[in-house]
C-alpha positions in Angstrom: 16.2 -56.1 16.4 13.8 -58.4 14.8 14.4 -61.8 12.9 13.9 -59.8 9.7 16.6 -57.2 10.3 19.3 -59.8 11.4 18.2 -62.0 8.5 19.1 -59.0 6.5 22.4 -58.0 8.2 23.3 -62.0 7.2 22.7 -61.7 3.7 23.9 -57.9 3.1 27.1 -59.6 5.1 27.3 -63.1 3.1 27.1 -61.0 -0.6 29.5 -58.8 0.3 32.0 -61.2 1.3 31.0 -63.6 -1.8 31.6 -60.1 -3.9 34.8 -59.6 -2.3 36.0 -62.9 -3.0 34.4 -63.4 -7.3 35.7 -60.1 -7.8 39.1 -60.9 -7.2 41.7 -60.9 -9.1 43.7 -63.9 -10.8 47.2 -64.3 -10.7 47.6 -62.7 -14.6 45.7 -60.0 -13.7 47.5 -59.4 -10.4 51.0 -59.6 -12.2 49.5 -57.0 -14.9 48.8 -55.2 -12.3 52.2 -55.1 -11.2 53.8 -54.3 -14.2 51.9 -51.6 -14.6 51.9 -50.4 -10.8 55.8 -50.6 -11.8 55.1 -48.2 -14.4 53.3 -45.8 -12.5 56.4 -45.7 -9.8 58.8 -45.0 -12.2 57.3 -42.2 -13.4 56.7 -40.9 -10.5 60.0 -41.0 -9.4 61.1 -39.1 -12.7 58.4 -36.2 -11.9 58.7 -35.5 -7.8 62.1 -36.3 -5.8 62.0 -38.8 -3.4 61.7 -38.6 0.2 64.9 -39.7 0.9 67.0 -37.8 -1.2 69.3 -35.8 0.3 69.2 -32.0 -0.1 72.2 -31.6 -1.5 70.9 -33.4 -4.9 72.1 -31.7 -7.8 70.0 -28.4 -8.5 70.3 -28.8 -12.2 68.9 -32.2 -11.9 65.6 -30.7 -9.8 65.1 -28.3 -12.4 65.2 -30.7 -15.0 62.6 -32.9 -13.4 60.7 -30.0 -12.5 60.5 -28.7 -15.8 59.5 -31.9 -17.5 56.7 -32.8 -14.7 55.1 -28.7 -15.6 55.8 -29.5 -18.9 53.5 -32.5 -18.9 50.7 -31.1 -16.6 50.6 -28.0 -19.3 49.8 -30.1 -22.1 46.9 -31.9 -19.7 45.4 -28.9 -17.7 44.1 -25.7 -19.7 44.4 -24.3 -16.1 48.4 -24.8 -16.1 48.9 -21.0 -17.7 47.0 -19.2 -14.9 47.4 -20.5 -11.6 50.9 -22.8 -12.2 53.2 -21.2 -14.8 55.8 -23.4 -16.4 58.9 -23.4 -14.3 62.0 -21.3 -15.5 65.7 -21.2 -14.3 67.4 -18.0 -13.3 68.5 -16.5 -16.5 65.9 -17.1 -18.8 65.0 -14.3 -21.1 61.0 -15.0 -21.0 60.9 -13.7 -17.4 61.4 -10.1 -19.4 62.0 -7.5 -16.5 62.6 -10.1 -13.6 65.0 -12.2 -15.7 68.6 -12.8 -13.6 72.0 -13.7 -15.4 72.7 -17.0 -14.9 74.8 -17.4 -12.2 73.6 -14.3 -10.6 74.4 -16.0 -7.3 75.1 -19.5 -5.2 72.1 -21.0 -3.3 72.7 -20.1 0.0 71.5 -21.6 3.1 70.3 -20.2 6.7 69.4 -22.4 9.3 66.9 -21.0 12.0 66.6 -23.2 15.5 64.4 -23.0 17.8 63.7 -25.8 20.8 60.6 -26.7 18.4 62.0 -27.2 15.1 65.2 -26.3 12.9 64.1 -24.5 9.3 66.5 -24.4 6.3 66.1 -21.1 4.5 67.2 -20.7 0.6 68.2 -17.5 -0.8 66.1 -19.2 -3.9 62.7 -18.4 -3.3 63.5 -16.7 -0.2 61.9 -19.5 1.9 62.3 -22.5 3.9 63.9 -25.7 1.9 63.7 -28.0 5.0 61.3 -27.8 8.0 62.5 -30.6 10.8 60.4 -30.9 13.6 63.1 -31.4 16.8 60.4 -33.5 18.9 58.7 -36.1 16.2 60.0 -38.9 14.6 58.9 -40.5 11.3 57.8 -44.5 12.1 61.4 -45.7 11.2 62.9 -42.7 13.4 64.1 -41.0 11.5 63.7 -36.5 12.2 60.3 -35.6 10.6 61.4 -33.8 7.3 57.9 -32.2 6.6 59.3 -30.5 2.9 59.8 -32.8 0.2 63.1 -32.0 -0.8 64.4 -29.2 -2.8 66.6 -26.3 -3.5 64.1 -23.7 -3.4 61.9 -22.4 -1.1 58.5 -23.7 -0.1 56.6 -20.5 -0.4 56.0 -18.6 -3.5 54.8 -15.3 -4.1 53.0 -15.0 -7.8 52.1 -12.1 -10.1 51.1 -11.3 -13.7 53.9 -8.7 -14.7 53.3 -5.7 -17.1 55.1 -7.8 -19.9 52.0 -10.9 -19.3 54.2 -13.2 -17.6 53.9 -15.5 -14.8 56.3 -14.8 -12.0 56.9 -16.9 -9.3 59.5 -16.0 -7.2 60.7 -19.1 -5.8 62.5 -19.3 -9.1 64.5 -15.8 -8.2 67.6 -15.5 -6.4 67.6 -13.2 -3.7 70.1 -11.0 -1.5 70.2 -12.6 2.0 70.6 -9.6 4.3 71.4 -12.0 7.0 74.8 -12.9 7.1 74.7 -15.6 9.6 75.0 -19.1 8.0 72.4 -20.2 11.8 70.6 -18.6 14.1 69.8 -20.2 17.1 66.6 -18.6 18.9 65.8 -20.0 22.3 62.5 -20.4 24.2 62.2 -16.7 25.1 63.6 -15.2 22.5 62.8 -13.9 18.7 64.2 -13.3 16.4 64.5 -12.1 12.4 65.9 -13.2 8.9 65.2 -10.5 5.5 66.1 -11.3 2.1 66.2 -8.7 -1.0 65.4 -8.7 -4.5 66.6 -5.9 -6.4 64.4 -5.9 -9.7 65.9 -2.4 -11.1 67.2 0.8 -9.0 63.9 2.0 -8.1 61.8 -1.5 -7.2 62.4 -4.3 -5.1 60.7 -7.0 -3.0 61.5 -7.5 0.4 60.6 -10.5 2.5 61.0 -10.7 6.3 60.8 -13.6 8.9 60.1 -13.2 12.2 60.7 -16.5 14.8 59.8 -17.0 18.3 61.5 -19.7 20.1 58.6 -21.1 21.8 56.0 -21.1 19.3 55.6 -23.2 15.8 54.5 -20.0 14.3 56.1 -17.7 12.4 55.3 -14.3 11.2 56.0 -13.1 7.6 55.9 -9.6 5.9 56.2 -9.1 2.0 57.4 -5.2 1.5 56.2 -4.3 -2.1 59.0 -1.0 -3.0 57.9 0.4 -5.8 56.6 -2.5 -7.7 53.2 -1.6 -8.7 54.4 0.0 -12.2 56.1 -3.8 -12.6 52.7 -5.8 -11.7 50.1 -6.7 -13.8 47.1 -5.4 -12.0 46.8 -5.1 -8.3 46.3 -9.0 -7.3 49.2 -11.4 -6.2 49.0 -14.9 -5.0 51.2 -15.9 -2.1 51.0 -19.8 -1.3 52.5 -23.4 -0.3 53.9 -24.7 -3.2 56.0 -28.0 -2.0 54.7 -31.5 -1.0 54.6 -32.5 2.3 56.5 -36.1 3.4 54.8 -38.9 4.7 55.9 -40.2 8.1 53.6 -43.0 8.9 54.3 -46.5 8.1 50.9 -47.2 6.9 51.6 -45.2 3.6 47.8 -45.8 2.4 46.4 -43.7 5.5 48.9 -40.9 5.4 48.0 -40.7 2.0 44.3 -41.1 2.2 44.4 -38.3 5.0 46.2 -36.1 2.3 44.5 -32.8 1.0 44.1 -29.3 1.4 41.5 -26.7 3.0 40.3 -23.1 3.0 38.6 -21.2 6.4 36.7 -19.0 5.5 33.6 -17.4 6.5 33.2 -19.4 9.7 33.1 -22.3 7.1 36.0 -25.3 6.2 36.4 -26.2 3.2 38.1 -29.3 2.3 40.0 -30.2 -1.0 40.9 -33.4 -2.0 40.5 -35.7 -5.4 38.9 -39.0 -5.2 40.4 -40.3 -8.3 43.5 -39.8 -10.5 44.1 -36.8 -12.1 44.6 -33.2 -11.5 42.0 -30.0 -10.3 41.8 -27.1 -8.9 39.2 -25.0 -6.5 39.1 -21.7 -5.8 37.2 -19.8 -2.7 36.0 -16.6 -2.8 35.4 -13.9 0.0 38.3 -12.7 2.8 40.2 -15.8 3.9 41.0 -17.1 7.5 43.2 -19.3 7.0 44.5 -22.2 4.2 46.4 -25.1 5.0 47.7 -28.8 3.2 48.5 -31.9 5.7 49.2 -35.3 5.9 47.7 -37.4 8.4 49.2 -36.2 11.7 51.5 -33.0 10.1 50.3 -30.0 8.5 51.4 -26.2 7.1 49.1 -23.6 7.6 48.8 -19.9 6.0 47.1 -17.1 7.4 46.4 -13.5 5.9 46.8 -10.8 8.6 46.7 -7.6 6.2 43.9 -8.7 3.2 42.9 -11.3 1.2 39.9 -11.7 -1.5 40.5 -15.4 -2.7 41.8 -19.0 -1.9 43.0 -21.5 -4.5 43.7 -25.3 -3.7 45.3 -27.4 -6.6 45.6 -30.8 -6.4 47.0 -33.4 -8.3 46.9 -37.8 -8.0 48.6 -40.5 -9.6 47.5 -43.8 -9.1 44.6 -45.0 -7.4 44.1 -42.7 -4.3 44.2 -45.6 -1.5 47.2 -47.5 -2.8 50.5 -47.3 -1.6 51.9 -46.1 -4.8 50.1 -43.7 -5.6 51.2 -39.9 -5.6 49.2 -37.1 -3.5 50.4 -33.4 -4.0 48.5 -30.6 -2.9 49.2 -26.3 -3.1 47.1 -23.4 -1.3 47.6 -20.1 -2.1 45.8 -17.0 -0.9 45.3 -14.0 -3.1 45.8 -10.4 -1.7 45.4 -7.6 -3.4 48.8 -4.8 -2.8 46.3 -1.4 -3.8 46.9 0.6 -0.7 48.8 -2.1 1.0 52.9 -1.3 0.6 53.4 -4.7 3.3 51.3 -7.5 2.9 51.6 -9.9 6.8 51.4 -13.0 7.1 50.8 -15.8 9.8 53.2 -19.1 9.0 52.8 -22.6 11.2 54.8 -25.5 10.4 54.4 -28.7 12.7 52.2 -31.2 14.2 48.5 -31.1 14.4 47.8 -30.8 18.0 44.8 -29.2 19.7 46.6 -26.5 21.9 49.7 -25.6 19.2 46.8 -24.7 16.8 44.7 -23.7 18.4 47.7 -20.6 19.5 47.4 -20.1 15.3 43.7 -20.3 14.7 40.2 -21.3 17.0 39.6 -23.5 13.9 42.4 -24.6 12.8 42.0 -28.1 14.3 38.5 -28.7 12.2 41.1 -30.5 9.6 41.2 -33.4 12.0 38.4 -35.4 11.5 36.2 -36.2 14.9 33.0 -37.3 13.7 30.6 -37.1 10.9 28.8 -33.8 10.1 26.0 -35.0 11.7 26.9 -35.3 15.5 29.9 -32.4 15.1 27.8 -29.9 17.2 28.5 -32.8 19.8 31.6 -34.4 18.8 33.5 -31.3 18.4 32.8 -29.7 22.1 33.5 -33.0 23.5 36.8 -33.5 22.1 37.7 -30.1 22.8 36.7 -29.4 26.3 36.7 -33.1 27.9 38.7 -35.7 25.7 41.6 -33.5 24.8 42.0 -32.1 28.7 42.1 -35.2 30.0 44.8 -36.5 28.2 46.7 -32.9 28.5 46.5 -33.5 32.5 46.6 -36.8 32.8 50.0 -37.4 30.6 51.4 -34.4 33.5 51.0 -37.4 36.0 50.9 -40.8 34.2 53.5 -40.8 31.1 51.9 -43.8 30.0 48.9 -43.2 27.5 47.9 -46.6 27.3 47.2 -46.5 31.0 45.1 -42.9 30.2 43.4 -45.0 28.1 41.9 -47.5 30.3 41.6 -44.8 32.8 39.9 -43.1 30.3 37.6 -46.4 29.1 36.5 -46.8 33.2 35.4 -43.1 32.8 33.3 -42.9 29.4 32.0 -46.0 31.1 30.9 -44.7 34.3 29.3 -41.9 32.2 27.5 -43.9 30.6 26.2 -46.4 33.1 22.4 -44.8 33.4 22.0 -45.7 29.8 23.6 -48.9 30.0 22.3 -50.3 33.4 18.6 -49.5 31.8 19.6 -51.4 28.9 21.3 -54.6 30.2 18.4 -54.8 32.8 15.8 -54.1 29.9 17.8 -57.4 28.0 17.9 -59.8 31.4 13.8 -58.9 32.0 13.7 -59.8 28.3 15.9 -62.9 29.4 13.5 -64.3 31.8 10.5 -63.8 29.7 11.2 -66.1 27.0 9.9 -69.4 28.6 6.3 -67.9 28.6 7.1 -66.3 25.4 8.1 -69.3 24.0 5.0 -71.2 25.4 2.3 -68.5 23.9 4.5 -68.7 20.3 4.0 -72.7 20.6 0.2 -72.4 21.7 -0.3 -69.8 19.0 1.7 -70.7 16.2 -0.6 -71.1 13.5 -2.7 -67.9 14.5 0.1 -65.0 14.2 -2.3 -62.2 15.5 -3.1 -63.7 18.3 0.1 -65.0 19.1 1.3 -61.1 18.8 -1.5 -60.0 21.5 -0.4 -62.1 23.5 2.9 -61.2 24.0 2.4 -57.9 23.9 0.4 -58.7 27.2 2.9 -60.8 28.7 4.9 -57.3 28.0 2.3 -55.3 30.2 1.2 -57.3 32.7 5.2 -57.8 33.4 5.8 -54.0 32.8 9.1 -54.7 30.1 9.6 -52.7 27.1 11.0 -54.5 24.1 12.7 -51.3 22.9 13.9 -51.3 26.5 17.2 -52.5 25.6 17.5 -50.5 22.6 17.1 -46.9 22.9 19.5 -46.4 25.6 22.4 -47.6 23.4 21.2 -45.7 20.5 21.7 -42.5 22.7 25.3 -44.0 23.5 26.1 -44.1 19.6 27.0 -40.2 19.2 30.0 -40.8 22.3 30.8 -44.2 20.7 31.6 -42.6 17.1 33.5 -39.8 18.3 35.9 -42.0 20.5 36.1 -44.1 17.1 37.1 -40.7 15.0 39.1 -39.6 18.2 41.7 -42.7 18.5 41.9 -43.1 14.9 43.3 -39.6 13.8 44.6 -37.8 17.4 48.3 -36.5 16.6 48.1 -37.7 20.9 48.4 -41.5 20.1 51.1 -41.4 17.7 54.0 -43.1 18.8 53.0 -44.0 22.3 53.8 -47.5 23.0 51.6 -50.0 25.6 52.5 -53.4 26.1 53.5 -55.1 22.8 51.7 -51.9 20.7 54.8 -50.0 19.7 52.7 -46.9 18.4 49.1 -46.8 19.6 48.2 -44.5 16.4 49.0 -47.7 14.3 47.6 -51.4 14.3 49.4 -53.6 17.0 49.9 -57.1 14.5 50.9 -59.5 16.5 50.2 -62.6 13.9 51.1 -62.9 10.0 49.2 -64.7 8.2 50.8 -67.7 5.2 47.7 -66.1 2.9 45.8 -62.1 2.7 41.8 -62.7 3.4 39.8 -59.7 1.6 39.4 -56.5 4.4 41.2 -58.3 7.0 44.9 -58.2 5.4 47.7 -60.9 5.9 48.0 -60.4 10.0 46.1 -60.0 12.9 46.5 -57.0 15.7 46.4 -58.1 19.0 44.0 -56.0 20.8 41.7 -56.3 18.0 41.4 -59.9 18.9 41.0 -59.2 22.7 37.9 -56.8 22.0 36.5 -59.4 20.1 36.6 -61.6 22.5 35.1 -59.3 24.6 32.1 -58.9 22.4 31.5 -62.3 22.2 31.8 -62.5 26.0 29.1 -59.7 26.6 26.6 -60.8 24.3 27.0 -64.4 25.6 26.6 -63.4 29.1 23.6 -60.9 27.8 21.9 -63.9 26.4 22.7 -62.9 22.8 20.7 -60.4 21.0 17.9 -62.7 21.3 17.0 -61.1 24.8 15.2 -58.5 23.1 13.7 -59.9 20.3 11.3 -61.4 18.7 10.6 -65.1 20.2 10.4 -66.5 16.6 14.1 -65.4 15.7 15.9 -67.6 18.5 17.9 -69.4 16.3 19.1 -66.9 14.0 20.3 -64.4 16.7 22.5 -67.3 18.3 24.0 -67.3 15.1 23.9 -63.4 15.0 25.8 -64.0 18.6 29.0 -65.6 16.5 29.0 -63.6 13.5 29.1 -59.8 15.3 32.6 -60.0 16.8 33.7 -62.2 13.6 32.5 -59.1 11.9 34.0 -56.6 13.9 37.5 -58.6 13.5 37.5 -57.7 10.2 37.0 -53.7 10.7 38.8 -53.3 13.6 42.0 -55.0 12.6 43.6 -52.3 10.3 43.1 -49.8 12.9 44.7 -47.7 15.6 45.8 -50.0 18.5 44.3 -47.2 20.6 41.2 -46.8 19.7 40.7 -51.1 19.8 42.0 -51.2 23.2 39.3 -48.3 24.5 36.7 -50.8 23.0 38.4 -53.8 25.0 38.0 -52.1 28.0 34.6 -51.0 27.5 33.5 -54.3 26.3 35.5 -55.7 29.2 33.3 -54.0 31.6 30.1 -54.3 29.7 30.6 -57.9 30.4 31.4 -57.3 34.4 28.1 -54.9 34.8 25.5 -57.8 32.6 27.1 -60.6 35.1 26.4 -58.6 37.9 23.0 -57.6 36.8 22.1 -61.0 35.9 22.5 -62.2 38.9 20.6 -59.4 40.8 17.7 -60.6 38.0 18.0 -64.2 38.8 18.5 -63.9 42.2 15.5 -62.3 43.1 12.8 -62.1 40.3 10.3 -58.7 40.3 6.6 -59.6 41.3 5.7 -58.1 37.5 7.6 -61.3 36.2 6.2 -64.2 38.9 2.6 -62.4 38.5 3.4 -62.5 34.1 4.6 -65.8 34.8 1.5 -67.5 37.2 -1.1 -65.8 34.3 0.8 -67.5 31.4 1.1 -71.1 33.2 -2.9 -70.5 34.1 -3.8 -69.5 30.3 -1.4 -72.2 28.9 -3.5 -74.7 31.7 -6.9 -73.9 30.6 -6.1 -74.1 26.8 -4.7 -77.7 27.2 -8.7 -78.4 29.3 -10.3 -77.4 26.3 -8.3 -79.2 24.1 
């Protein structure tokens, strides 16, 4: 890295911050903003129930909200008539042939359990209300509800009927044929739960749940008796239609992680809306798999009988990466029932670990992000077959992953200690080079050229390669990035305390702050500043970055020295305690292997150097003669 380049780095790094700081905004701006952010909420509120309502909310209530958030989106979205119809209550006339009397029946509920998770089934909708995970906990421990809460069911089965209306039957009641208010399945056992709905005395729809007790998947077939003279065509739409809860305490990254995707075609396809507003995408072609998530929680839908098209709809409020805004996302795969009486379906509900889905789908764990596109062909095998393993085993014999960790930071270390034991030697050669180099830059100072072939000699003669020092940690970069992408989104961190880091998935503050400071927030984690420290440490004990660079940019890189680790402060601090205390250990022994090799350097200095060394002090000699 050459005086230029850092000179850059300084500037790109000064207007940025000077940026940050003229674009912010005053005090009547940031009470507008308020106002209006209060706004924003309390619409929200009117359009999707909270989180912490309680189920038993009043159903009228839900359907009055319901009605007036479909009500609103119709008038905004020419797209609202064909994929979401306007919600209807049981007894409404406009649902011609599939119209119920009101009070056709009570909501009633079915609880399934199983050692994994306990699901509340509706009659309305025939589907799950409530999905509680038994073995996660939501940041303020409370059970991990993953349904927003409602009355109806989750799932939704949708069709164009013969009179051109939109049917959706999570607005139908149906006959449980169940008559057990729970049913408790355990680890080796399955079990099943069928509802009815009796459209006329000659066509009905019949939906049946399979469980297994040790498995978050469950199977679901959708038995179409004598319906096709009912339907509209041969093509019905069967889909997630509920938001999923955020859990995480950090409401901005839960909700940043938000969106939905479509497998397909050995390809994933990921839907999610950058700005405010509401869209929809559809995919084409037999479909593997859809899904929606959160940041560590996700519901997945798999064909097993057909499937010709996916459709993801999406909807924002609010700015994307704020707090308050609103993220709600559907997927819904399209079968077509011509020749198929039963259409089957795969159902998951649950965390997004490596091993529980990969039991659903090879890819299903492609929605957690591991890497940019560029490096997946590597970043993807190496989370699979050596990151993920080794935490799998080692949590069988250490229950503490912040001890994996380290264990795991000496390893990646060890790995990579070709590349870095070329590279830190490459910097202290570089090291003990700079007196002559700093003797031919004085001597030739007002002939540049010279001064260039001259160095470049003093390189030769003492067989060092100025890239030396480089190239090896380039080739470190593609491991470096995944462990970054690995700590920061692996369902494996969450909630696994070390020291004073109460959940290793989250930033371990330890300091708040009287004042916020742009990017870096109002506290400080406490890792974060121990990996700092650490890189100031191994680039002071590496001689700065001024060990492999050009002679004429001493100054600056001292000052480069300071400003890295200030630098990485500022990134690292919002981040997973995790992944900042795998870089504190790495730094940490970054710093023990450049001691160790400094002191082999200046201990005993290679005949290249003394021979560079003698030839500079006889040129240096001979110039001062003729002078």
């Amino acid at each position: 890295m050459d005086k230029n380049t850092v000179t850059g780095l300084l500037l790109i790094f000064m207007i940025t911050m000077a940026w940050a700081w003229y674009t912010m905004p005053s005090e009547e701006e940031l009470e507008q903003q308020r106002q209006e952010q209060m706004l924003r909420d309390s619409l929200a509120a009117l359009q999707q129930p909270d989180a912490g309502d309680t189920l038993s909310a009043d159903a009228s209530e839900d359907a009055r909200r319901q009605e007036q958030f479909q009500d609103q989106q119709a008038e905004e979205s020419p797209l609202q008539d064909a994929q979401m119809p306007v919600l209807r209550e049981p007894g409404d006339t406009s649902l011609g042939l599939f119209s119920q009397e009101t009070g056709v029946g009570d909501t009633i509920y079915t609880v399934v359990k199983t050692p994994l998770f306990e699901l509340e089934f509706t009659n309305l909708g025939a589907g799950p209300a409530r999905v509680i995970l038994q073995d996660h906990e939501t940041w303020d421990h409370n059970p991990v509800q993953m349904i927003r809460n409602t009355t109806r069911s989750a799932y939704s089965l949708g069709f164009l009927s013969t009179e051109n209306l939109n049917i959706e039957t999570d607005r139908l009641f149906f006959e449980p044929l169940t008559d057990a208010g729970s049913i408790d399945i355990t680890e080796d056992e399955s079990a099943q739960l069928s509802y009815r709905l009796e459209v006329n005395e000659t066509s009905a729809l019949l939906f049946t749940y399979t469980f297994y007790g040790n498995s978050y998947i469950y199977d679901l077939d959708i038995t179409f008796e004598n319906m096709s003279p009912l339907i509209s065509g041969t093509i019905v739409d069967f889909g997630w239609k509920s938001a999923l809860n955020y859990t995480e305490r950090d409401l901005s990254q839960d909700k940043i992680n938000t969106a939905a995707y479509t497998y397909a075609g050995g390809v994933l396809e990921k839907f999610q809306l950058e700005a405010p507003g509401r869209n929809e995408q559809t995919i084409n072609g037999t479909i593997d798999w859809v899904s929606t998530r959160t940041r560590f929680f996700g519901q997945y839908i798999k064909p097993v009988t057909d499937s010709n098209a996916a459709v993801m709809i999406g909807e924002v409020t609010g700015e994307p990466g704020e707090p308050g805004s609103t993220h709600y996302y559907q997927s819904r795969v399209q079968s077509s029932i011509s020749g198929n009486p039963t259409l089957s379906y795969e159902l998951y509900n649950g965390p997004l670990k490596y091993y529980d889905l990969k039991e659903f789908h090879e890819h299903a764990y492609d929605v957690v992000e591991i890497g940019y596109a560029l490096i997946r062909w590597f970043a993807d095998p190496l989370v699979r077959y050596v990151i993920i393993p080794f935490f799998a085993l080692g949590s069988t014999l250490i229950s503490n992953y912040g001890i994996l960790v380290i264990i795991f930071g000496f390893m990646v270390k060890l790995i990579l200690f070709p590349l870095t034991q070329k590279s830190f030697k490459s910097m202290a050669a570089m090291r003990e080079l700079q007196p002559q180099m700093k003797e031919i830059q004085e001597k030739y100072k007002d002939d540049p050229q010279k001064q260039q072939k001259e160095t470049i000699a003093l390189y030769k003669k003492a067989k060092v390669n100025p890239l030396g020092g480089c190239l090896p940690m380039l080739l470190q970069f593609p491991i470096l990035i995944t462990m970054f992408f690995f700590f920061q989104n692996s369902m494996l961190m969450r909630q696994e305390s070390f020291l004073w880091a109460s959940d290793l998935s989250a930033p371990d503050y330890i300091l708040s702050l009287p004042f916020s400071i742009p990017f870096l927030g109002d506290q400080l984690a406490g890792f974060v500043l121990l990996m700092s420290a650490a890189m100031f440490m191994q680039t002071k004990v590496s001689g700065g970055m001024s060990g492999g660079a050009a002679p004429s940019g001493g100054p600056n890189m001292k000052a480069f020295t300071y400003i890295m680790p200030f630098m990485l402060l500022f990134i690292f601090n919002n981040f997973a305690a995790g992944l900042s205390l795998y870089y504190l250990v790495y730094n940490v022994l970054s710093v023990v292997q450049q001691l160790v090799i400094n002191k082999q350097i200046s201990g005993k200095k290679p005949e290249e150097l003394e021979k560079a060394q003698t030839s500079a002090e006889k040129k240096l000699k001979k110039g001062k003669k003729k002078k």
